[in-house]
C-alpha positions as CSV (number, residue, x, y, z in Angstrom):
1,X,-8.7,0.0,20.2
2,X,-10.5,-0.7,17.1
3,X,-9.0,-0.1,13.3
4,X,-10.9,3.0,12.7
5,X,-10.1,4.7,16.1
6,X,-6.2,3.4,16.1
7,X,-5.8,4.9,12.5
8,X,-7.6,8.1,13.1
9,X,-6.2,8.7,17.1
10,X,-2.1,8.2,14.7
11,X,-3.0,10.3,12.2
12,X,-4.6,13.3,14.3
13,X,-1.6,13.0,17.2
14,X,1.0,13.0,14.8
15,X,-0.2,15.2,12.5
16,X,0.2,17.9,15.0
17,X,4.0,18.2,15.1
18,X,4.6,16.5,11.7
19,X,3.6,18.2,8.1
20,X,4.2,15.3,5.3
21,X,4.0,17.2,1.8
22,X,0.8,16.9,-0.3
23,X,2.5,16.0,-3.3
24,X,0.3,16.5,-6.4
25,X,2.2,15.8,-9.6
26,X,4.3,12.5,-10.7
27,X,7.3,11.8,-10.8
28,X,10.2,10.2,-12.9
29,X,11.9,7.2,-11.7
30,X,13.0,5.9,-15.4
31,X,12.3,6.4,-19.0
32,X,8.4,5.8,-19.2
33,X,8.0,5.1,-15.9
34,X,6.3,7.2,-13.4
35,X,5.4,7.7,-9.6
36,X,2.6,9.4,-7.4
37,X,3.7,9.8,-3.5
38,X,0.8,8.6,-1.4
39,X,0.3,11.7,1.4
40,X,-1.3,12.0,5.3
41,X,-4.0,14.7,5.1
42,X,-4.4,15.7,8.6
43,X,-7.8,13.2,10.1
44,X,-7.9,11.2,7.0
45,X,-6.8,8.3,6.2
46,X,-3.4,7.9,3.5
47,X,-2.9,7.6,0.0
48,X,-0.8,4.6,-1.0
49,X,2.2,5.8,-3.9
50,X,0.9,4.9,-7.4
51,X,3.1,4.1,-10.4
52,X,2.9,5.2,-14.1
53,X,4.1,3.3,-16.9
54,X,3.7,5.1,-20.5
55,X,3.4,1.5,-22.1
56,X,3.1,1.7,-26.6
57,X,-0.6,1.6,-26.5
58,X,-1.6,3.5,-23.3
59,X,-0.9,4.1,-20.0
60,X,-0.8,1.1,-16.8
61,X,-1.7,2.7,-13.4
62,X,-0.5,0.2,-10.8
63,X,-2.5,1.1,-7.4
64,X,-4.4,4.3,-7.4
65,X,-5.2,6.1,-3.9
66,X,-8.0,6.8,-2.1
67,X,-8.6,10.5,-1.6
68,X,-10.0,12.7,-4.5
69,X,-6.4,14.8,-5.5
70,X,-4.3,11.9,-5.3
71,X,-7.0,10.4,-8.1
72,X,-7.3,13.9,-9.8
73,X,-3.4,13.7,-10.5
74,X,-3.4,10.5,-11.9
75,X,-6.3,11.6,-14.4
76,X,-4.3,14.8,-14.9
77,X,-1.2,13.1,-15.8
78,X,-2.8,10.6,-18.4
79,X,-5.5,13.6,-19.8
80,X,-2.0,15.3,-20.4
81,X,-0.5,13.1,-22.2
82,X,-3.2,12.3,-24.8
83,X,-3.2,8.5,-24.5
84,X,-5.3,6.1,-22.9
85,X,-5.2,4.6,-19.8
86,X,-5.3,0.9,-21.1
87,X,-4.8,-1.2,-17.2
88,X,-5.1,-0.4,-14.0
89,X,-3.5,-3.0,-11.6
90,X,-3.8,-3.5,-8.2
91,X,-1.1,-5.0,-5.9
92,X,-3.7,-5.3,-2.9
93,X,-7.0,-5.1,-1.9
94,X,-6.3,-1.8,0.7
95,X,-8.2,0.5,0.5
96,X,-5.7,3.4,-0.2
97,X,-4.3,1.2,-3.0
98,X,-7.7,1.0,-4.9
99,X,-10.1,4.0,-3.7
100,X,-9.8,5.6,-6.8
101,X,-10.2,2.5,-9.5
102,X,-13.7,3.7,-9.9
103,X,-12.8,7.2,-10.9
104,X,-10.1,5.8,-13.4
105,X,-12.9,3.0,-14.9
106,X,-15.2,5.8,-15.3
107,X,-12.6,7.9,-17.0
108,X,-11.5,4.9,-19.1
109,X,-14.0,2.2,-19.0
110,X,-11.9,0.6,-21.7
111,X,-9.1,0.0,-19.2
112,X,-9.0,-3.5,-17.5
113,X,-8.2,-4.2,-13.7
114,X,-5.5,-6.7,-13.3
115,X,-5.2,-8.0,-9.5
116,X,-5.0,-11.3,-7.2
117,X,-8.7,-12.8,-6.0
118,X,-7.9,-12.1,-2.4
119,X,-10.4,-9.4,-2.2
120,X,-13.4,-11.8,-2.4
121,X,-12.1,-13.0,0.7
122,X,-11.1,-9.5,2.4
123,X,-14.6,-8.5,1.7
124,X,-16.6,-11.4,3.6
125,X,-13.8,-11.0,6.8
126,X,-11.5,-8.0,7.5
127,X,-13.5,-5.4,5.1
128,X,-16.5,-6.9,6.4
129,X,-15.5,-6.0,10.2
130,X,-14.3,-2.1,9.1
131,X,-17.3,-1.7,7.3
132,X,-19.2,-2.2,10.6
133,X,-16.8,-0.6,12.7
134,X,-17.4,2.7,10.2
135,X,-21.3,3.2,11.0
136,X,-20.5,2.2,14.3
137,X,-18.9,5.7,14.4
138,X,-21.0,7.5,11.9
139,X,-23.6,6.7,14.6
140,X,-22.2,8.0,17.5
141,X,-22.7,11.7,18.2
142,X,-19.2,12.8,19.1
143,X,-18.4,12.1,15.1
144,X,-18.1,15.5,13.0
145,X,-20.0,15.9,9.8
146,X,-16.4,15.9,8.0
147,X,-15.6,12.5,9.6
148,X,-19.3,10.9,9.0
149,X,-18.8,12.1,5.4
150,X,-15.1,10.5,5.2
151,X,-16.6,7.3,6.4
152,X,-19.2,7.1,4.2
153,X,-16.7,7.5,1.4
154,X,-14.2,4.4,2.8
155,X,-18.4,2.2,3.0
156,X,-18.8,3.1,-1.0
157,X,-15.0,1.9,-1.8
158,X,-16.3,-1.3,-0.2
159,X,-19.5,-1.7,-1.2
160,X,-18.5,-1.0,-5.3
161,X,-17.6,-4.4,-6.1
162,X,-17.6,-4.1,-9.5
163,X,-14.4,-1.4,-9.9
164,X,-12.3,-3.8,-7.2
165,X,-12.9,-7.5,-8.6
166,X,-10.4,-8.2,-11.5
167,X,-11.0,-8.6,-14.9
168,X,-7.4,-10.6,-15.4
169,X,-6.6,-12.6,-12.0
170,X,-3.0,-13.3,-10.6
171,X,-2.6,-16.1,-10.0
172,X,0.7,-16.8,-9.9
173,X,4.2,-15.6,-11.9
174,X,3.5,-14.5,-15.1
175,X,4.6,-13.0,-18.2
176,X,2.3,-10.7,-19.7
177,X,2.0,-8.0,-21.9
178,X,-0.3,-4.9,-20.7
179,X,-0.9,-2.1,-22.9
180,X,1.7,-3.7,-26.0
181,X,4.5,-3.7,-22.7
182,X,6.0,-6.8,-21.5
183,X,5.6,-6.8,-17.3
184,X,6.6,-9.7,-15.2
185,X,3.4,-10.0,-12.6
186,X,4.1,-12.3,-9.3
187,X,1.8,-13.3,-6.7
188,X,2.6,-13.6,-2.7
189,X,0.1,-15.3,-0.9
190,X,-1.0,-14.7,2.8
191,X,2.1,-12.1,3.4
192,X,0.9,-8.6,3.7
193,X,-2.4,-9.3,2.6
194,X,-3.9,-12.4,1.0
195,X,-2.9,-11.8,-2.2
196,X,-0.1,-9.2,-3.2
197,X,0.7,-8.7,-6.5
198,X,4.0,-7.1,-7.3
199,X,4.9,-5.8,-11.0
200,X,8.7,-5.9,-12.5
201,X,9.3,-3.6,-15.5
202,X,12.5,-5.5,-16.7
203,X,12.8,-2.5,-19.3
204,X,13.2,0.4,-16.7
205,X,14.5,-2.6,-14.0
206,X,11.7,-1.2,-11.7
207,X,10.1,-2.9,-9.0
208,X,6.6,-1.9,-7.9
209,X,6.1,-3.9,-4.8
210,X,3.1,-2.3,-2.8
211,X,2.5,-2.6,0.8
212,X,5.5,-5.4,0.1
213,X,7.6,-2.3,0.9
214,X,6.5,0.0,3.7
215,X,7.9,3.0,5.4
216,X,8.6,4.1,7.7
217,X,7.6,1.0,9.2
218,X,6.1,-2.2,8.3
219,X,2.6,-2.3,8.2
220,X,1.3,-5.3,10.1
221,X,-2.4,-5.1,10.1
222,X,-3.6,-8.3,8.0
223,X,-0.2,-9.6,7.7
224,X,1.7,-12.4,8.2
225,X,5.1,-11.5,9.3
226,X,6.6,-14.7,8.7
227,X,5.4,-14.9,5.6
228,X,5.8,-11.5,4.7
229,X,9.8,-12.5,5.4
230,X,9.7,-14.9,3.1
231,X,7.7,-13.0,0.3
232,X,10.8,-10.3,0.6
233,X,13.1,-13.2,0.1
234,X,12.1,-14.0,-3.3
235,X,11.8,-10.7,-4.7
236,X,15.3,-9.7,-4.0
237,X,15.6,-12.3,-6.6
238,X,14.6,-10.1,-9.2
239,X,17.0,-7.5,-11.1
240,X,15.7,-4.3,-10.0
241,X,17.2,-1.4,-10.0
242,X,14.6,1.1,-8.1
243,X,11.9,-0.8,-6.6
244,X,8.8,2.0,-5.3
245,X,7.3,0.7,-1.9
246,X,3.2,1.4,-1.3
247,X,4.1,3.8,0.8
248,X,7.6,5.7,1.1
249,X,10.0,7.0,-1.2
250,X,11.8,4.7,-3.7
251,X,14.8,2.6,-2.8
252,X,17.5,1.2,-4.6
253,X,18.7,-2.4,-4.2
254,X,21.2,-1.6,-1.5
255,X,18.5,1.0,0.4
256,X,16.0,-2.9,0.3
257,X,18.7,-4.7,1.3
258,X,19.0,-2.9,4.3
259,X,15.1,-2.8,4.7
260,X,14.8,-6.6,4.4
261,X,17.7,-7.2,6.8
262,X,16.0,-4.4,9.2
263,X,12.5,-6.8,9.2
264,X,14.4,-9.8,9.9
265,X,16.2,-8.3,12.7
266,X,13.0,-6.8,13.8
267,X,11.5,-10.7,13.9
268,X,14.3,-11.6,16.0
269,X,13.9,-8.9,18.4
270,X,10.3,-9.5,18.7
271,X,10.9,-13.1,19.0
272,X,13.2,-12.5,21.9
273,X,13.0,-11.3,25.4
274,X,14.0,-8.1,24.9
275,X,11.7,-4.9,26.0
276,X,9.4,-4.4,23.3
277,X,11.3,-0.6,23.5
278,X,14.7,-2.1,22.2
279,X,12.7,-3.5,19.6
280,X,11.1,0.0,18.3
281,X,14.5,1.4,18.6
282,X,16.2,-1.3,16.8
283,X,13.9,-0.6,14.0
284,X,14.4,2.9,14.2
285,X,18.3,2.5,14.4
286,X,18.4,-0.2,11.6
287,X,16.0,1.2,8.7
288,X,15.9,5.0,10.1
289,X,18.1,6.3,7.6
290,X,15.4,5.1,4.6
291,X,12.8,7.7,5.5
292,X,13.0,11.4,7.0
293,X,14.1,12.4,10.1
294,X,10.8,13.8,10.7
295,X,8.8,10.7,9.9
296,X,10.4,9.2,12.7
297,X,7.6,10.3,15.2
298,X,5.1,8.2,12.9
299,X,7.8,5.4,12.8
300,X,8.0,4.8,16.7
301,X,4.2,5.4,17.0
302,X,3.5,2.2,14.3
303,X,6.4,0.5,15.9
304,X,5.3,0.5,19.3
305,X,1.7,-0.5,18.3
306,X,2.3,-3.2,16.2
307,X,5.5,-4.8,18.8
308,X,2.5,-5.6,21.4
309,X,-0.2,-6.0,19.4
310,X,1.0,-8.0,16.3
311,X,4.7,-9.1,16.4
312,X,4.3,-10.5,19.9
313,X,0.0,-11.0,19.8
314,X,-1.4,-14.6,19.2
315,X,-0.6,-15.4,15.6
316,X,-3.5,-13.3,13.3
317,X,-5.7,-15.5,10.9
318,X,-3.7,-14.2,8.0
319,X,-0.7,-17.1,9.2
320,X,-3.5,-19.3,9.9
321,X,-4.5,-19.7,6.3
């Protein structure tokens, strides 16, 4: 099953007998920092969670969606406020983590994009291959004007270069101050993605660890998992006290805890023997009290998918690198 069909055939099937809420303002996780929930629309693709910092001389955006009300509340919130938005940083090159950078740039054209180079790469391999799976199904008959239209939108996030290449790369650990605010900016290489950038606000003691964090499960598709192990090793290093996932609600140091020792069991399983099953449900049993009950549907449904066709496939390119 391709990307595109795999996404949309999740989505649609569970989006049947689960209703995730379309949250549409921010909210407060500390003082002067911020949060957007990401949100399923029902045969669209998701909105990664953004995060807010109201830094001295503007605002920091740190990821910023994909679909137009997700973006709308982001503009809302700063518009609101009567600042600027001064950065915009990405902690991946996904494209419900920076689908709506070229809203914000337009907004703010002033406001710089802060993010790792591993979308130069993304765009000549994995980006390149959805791009082509897209007008594969833009051209086929069966596709509905709503989808052909959705599809075209996903081909423009990739072809606008400009609002996705940084103008401040990560490159590794740094100190920096963003908008008068001092952030500590890390880089994990060829774990998730190629290049995941996570953001510590030792201030607030808030994490913002994109697609780092997950829920309700993992999501494996240009991972690593070994590596993404590791990568979760040396953040726990840092002193957070809330860290906000790319997708999920945020967790506290003992909820990650528990998340980082549910992924390593969840390795082990998948490295075993055992019936890919017990694996699924040891997910579900070990990190199932971290999301809702009712996301647990979309939990076993990811789970079960990426068992057989990640954790126990032939090692992807990303642990190749």
């Amino acid at each position: 099953m391709t990307f595109v069909s795999r996404r949309r055939a999740i989505i649609q099937a569970l989006l049947l007998g689960l209703t995730l809420a379309a949250h549409s303002q921010t909210r407060p996780i500390d003082a002067g920092v911020e949060w957007l929930p990401g949100r399923f629309v029902q045969g669209e693709q998701p909105d990664g969670n953004s995060v807010l910092i109201d830094a001295p001389d503007g605002w920091i955006v740190i990821d910023t969606g994909r679909h137009t009300p997700h973006v709308q509340a982001l503009l809302d919130r700063i518009g609101a406020s009567g600042k600027p938005l001064r950065a915009i940083i990405n902690t991946h090159w996904h494209l419900d983590h920076i689908g709506g950078n070229r809203a914000l740039k337009t907004a703010y054209p002033q406001a710089h994009l802060i993010a790792s180079d591993a979308i130069v790469g993304a765009r000549g391999d994995f980006l390149a291959g959805y791009r082509r799976q897209l007008h594969a199904e833009i051209e086929k008959p069966s596709t509905s004007d709503a989808q052909r239209a959705a599809y075209r939108r996903e081909i423009a996030v990739i072809d606008d270069s400009a609002a996705s290449t940084p103008d401040v790369r990560v490159s590794e650990l740094v100190p920096m101050l963003v908008a008068g605010r001092g952030l500590s900016i890390g880089l994990e290489r060829d774990a998730v993605t190629g290049g995941d950038v996570w953001v510590y606000d030792a201030t607030a003691q808030v994490l913002a660890a994109g697609d780092l964090v997950t829920l309700p499960a993992p999501l494996l598709d240009t991972a690593c998992p070994e590596r993404w192990m590791q990568a979760l090793e040396r953040i726990a290093a840092l002193r957070f006290r809330w860290l906000v996932p790319g997708h999920g609600e945020p967790l506290s140091r003992g909820q990650f805890v528990i998340y980082r020792e549910s992924y390593e069991r969840l390795l082990r399983c998948t490295a075993s023997d055992a019936p890919a099953q017990t694996c699924v449900d040891g997910w579900l049993a070990d990190a199932g009290g971290l999301f809702p009950r009712d996301q647990q549907p979309l939990a076993r449904s990811l789970m079960g998918y990426y068992v057989e066709q990640k954790l126990r496939a032939p090692r992807a390119a990303a642990c190749k690198r």
